[in-house]
C-alpha positions as CSV (number, residue, x, y, z in Angstrom):
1,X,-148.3,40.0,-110.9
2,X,-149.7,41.2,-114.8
3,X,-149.6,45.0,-114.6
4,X,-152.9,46.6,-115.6
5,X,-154.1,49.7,-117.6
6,X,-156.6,51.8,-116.7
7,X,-159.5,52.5,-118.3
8,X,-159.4,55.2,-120.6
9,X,-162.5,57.5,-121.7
10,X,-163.2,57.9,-125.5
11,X,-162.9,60.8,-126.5
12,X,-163.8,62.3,-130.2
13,X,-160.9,64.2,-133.1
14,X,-162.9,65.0,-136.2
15,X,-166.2,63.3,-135.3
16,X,-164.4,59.7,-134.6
17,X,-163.7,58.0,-131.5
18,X,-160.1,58.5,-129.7
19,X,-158.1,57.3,-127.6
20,X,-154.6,58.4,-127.1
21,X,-152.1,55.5,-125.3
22,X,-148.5,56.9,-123.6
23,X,-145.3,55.1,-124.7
24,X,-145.5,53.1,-121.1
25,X,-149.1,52.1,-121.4
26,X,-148.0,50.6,-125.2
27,X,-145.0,48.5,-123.8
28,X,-147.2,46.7,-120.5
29,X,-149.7,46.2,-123.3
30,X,-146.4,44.3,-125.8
31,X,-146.4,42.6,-122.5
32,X,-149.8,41.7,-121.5
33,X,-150.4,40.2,-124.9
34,X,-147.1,38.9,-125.5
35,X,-145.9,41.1,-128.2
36,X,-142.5,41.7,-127.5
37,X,-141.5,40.6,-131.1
38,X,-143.9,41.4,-133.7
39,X,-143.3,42.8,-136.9
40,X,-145.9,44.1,-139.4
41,X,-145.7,43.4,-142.8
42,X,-146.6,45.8,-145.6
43,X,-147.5,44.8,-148.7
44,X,-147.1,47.2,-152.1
45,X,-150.0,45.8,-153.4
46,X,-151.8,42.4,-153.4
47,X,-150.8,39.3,-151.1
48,X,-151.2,35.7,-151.4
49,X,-153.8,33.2,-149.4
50,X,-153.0,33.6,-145.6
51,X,-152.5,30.2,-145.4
52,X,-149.7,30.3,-147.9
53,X,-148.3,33.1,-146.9
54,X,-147.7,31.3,-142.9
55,X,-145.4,28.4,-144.7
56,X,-143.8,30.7,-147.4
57,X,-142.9,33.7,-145.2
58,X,-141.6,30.7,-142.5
59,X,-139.3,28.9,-145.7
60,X,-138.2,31.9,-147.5
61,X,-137.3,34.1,-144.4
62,X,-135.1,31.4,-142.6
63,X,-137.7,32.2,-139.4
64,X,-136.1,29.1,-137.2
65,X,-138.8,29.6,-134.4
66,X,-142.6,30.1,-133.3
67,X,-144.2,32.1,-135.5
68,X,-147.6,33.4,-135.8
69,X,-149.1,35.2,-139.1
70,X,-152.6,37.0,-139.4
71,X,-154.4,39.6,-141.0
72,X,-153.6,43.2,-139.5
73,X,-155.8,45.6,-141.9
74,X,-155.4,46.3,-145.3
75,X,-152.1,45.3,-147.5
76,X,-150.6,44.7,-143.7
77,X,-149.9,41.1,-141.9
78,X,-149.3,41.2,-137.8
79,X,-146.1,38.7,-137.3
80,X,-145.4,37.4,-133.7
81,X,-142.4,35.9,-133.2
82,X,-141.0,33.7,-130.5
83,X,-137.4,33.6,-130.8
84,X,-135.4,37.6,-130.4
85,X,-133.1,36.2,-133.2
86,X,-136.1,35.6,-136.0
87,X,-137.0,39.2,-135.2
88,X,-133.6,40.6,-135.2
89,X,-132.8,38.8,-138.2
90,X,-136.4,39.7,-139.8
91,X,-136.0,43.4,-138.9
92,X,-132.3,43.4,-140.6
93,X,-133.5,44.1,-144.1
94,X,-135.6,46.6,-145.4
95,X,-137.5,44.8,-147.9
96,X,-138.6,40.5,-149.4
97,X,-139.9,39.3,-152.2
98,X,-142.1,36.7,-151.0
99,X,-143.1,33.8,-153.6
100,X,-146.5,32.6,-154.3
101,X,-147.3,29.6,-155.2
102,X,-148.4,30.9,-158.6
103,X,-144.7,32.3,-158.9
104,X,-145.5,35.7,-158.5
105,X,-143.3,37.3,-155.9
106,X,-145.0,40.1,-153.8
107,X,-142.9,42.9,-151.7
108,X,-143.5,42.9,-147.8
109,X,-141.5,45.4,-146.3
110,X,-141.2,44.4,-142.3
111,X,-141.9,47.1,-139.8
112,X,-141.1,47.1,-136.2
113,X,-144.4,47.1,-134.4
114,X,-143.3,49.5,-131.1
115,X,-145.3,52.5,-129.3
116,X,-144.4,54.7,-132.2
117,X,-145.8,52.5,-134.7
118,X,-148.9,55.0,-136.5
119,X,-150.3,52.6,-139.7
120,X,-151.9,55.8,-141.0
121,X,-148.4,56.9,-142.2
122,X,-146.9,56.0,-145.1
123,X,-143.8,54.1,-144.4
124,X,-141.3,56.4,-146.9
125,X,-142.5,59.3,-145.0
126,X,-142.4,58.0,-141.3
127,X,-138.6,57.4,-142.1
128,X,-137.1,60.4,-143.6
């Protein structure tokens, strides 16, 4: 049986819509949607075509499995994953230089996408 969430009223902080999930309610969501490894990427700045970036990410990462690229917001990529060892091994360094076609090699730092996850923080700050 698929657990289920309840529906949450919205709720307003600073004159914009909230809604505030618990860690538990985050996790039967990873598994509703089949997100138990996703990554997000972060960009420094700038990222090549999305369709480039799905076959060079796959090549230059060693990813042996499934995986699915797409747009998550701005300078960030959503990466779903299908084999535990692409994420572990995804996950094990802190930063890639991902080459374009045009040569240019842009930084994606990968991020574990988890309950704690906030995209509003700046990643040098969330870790110290």
């Amino acid at each position: 049986m698929t657990p289920t969430i309840n529906v949450k009223p919205i709720t307003l902080l600073h004159g914009e819509p909230y809604l505030r999930w618990t860690e538990s309610e985050v996790s039967k969501m990873k598994t509703i949607e089949n997100m138990q490894h996703v990554i997000v990427g972060k960009f420094s700045y700038g990222w090549p075509d999305l369709d480039e970036l799905r076959t060079s990410i796959s090549a230059q990462c060693n990813i042996k499995g499934d995986c699915q690229i797409g747009y998550f917001r701005n300078r960030y990529i959503l990466i779903r994953l299908a084999l535990k060892e692409d994420f572990i091994n995804l996950t094990s360094k802190p930063a890639y230089y991902i080459k374009a076609k045009n040569g240019a090699a842009q930084q994606i730092w990968p991020l574990i996408y988890d309950s704690k996850y906030k995209v509003e923080e700046e990643t040098t700050m969330a870790m110290a």
